[in-house]
Short mmCIF file of the C-alpha atoms (twelve columns), coordinates in Angstrom:
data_MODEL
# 
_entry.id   MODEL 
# 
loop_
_atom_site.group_PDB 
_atom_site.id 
_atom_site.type_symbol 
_atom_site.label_atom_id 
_atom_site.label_alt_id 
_atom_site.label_comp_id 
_atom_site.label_asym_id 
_atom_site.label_seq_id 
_atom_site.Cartn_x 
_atom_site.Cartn_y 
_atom_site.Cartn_z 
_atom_site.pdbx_PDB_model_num 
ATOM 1   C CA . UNK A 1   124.633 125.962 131.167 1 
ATOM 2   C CA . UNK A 2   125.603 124.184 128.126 1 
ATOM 3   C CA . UNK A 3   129.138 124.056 126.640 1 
ATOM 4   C CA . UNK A 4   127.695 126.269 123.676 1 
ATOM 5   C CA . UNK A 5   126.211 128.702 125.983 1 
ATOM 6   C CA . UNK A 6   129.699 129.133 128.172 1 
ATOM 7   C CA . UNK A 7   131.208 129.974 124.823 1 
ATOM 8   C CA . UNK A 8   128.945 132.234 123.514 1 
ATOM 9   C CA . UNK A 9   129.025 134.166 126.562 1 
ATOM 10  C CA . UNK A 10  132.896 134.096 126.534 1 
ATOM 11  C CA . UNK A 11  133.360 135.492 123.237 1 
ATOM 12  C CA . UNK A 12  130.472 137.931 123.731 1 
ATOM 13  C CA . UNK A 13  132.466 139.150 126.887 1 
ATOM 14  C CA . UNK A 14  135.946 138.879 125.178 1 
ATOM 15  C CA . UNK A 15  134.887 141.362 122.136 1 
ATOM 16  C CA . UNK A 16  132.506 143.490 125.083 1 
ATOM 17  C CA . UNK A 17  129.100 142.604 122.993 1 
ATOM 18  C CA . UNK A 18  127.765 142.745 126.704 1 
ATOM 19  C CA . UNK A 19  125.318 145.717 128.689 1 
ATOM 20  C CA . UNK A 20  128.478 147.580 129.343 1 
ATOM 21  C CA . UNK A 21  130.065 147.371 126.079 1 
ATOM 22  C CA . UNK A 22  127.038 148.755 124.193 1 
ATOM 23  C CA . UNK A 23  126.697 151.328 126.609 1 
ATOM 24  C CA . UNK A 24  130.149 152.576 126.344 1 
ATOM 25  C CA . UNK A 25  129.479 151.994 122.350 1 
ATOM 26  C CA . UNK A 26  126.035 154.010 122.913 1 
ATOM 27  C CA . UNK A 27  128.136 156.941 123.876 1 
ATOM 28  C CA . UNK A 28  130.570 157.001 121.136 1 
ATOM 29  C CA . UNK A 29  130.899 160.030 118.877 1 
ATOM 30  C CA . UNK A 30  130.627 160.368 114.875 1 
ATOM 31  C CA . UNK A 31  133.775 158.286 112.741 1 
ATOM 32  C CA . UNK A 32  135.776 159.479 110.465 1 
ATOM 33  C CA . UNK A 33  134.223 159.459 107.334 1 
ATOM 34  C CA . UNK A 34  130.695 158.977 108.543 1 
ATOM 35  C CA . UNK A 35  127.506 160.653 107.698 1 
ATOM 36  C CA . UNK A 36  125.409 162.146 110.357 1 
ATOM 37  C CA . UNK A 37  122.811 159.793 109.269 1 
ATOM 38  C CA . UNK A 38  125.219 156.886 109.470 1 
ATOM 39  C CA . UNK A 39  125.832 158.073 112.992 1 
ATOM 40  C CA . UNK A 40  122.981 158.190 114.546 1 
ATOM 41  C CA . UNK A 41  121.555 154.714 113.097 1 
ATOM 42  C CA . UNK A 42  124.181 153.150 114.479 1 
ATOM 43  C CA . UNK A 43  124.236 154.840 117.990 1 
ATOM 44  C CA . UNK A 44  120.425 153.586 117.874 1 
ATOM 45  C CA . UNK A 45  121.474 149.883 117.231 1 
ATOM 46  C CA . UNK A 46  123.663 150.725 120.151 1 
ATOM 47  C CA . UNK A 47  120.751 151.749 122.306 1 
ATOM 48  C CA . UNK A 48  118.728 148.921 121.426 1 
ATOM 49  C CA . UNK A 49  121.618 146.099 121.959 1 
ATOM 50  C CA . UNK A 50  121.918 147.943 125.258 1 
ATOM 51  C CA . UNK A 51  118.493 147.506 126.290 1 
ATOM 52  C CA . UNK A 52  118.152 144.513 125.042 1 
ATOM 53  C CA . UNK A 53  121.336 143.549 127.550 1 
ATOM 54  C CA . UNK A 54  120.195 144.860 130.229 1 
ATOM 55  C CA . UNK A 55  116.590 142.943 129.576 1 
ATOM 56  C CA . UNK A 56  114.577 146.350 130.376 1 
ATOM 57  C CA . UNK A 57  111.007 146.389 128.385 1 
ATOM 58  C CA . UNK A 58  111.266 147.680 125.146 1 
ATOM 59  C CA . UNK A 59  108.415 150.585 126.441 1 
ATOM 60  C CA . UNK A 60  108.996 154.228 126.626 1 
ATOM 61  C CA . UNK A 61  108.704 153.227 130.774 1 
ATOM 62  C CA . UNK A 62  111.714 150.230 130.129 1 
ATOM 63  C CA . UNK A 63  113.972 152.882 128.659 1 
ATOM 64  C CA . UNK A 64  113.394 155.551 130.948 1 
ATOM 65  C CA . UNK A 65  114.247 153.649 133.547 1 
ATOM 66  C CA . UNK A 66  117.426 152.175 132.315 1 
ATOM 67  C CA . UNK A 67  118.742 155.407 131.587 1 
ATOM 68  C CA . UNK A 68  117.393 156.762 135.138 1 
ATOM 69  C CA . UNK A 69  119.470 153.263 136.566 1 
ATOM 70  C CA . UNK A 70  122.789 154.457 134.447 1 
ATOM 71  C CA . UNK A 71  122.372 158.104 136.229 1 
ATOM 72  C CA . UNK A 72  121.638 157.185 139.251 1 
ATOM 73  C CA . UNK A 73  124.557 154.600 139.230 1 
ATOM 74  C CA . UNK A 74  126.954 157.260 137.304 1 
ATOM 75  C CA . UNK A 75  126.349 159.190 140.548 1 
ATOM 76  C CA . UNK A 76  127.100 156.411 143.066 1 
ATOM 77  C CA . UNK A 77  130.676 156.639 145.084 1 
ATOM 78  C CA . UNK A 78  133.085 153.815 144.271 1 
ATOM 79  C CA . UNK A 79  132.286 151.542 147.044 1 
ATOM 80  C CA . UNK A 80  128.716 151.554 146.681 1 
ATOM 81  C CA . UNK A 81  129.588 151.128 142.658 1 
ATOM 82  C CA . UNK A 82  131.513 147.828 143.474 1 
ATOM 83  C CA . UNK A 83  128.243 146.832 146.019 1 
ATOM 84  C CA . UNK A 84  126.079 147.123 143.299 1 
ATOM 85  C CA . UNK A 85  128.519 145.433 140.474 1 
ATOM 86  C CA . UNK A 86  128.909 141.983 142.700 1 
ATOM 87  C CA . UNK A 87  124.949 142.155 143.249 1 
ATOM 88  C CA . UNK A 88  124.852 141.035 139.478 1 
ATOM 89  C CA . UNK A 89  121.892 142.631 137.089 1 
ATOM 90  C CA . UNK A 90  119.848 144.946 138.931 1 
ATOM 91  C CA . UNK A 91  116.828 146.583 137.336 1 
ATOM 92  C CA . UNK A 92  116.057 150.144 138.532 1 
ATOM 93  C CA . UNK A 93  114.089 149.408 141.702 1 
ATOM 94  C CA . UNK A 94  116.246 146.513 142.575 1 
ATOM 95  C CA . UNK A 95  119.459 148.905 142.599 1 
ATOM 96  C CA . UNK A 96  117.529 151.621 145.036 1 
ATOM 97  C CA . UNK A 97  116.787 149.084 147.595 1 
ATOM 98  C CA . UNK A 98  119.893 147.835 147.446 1 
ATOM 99  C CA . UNK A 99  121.571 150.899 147.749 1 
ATOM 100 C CA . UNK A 100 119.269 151.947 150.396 1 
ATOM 101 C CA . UNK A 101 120.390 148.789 152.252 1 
ATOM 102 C CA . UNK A 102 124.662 149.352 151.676 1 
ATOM 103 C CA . UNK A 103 123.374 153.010 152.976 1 
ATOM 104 C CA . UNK A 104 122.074 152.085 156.167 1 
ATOM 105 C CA . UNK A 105 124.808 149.052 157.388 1 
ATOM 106 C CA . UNK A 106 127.869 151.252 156.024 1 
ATOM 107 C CA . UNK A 107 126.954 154.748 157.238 1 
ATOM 108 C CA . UNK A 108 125.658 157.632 155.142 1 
ATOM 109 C CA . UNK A 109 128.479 159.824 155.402 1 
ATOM 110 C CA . UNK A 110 130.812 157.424 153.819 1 
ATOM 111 C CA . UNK A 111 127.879 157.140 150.949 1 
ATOM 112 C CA . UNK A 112 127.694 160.499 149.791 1 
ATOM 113 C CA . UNK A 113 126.882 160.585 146.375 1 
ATOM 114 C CA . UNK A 114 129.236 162.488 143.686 1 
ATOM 115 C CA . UNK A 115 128.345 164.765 141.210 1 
ATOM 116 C CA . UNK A 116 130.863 163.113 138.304 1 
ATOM 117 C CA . UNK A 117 132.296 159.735 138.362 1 
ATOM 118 C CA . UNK A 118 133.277 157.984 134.828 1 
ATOM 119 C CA . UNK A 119 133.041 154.491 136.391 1 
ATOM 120 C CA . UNK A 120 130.989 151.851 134.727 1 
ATOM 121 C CA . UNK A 121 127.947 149.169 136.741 1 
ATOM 122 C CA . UNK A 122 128.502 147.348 132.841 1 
ATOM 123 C CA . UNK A 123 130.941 144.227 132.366 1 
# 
């Protein structure tokens, strides 16, 4: 990694222009003072940066599946969270297995999945 790459990728991560930032972004709500339409073309750019972050194919398939990933994940208990944060980027299938895996060495009971957890897979 170059010395220009290191500091891109520091200042992306120190102002959160990373997966996790524009997903948090993504789910902002409407400003003060702006129009609907400004709204919602700027929750796209969001969506897009997002995407783009999280390298999923910029198909109808690609975004289904990174929104199925952020579900599924959303769902996850904490433990199995931080598992799948240190794996690095995972792309939908990638995170199953994985899961599946963490499921099987660590027990299901301690893996139960939750029905609402705010925590974030994003950096």
């Amino acid at each position: 990694m170059t010395s220009y790459e290191k500091l891109k990728e520091g200042i992306l991560k120190r102002f959160k222009l990373s997966e996790g930032g524009y997903r948090s972004r993504f789910t902002s709500r409407l400003e003060n003072g702006e129009t609907p339409e400004q709204f919602v073309e700027r929750i796209r750019k969001y969506l897009r940066k997002w995407r783009e972050m999280a390298n999923f194919e910029e198909t109808y398939e690609g975004l289904e599946d990174l929104i199925v990933r952020d579900q599924y994940f959303l769902t996850c208990p904490k433990d199995l969270q931080t598992f799948l944060t240190e794996q690095g980027k995972l792309d939908q299938k990638q995170m199953t297995e994985k899961s599946t895996n963490y499921i099987e060495a660590n027990g299901s009971q301690k893996c139960k999945l939750q029905s609402k957890n705010t925590a974030r897979y994003y950096r």
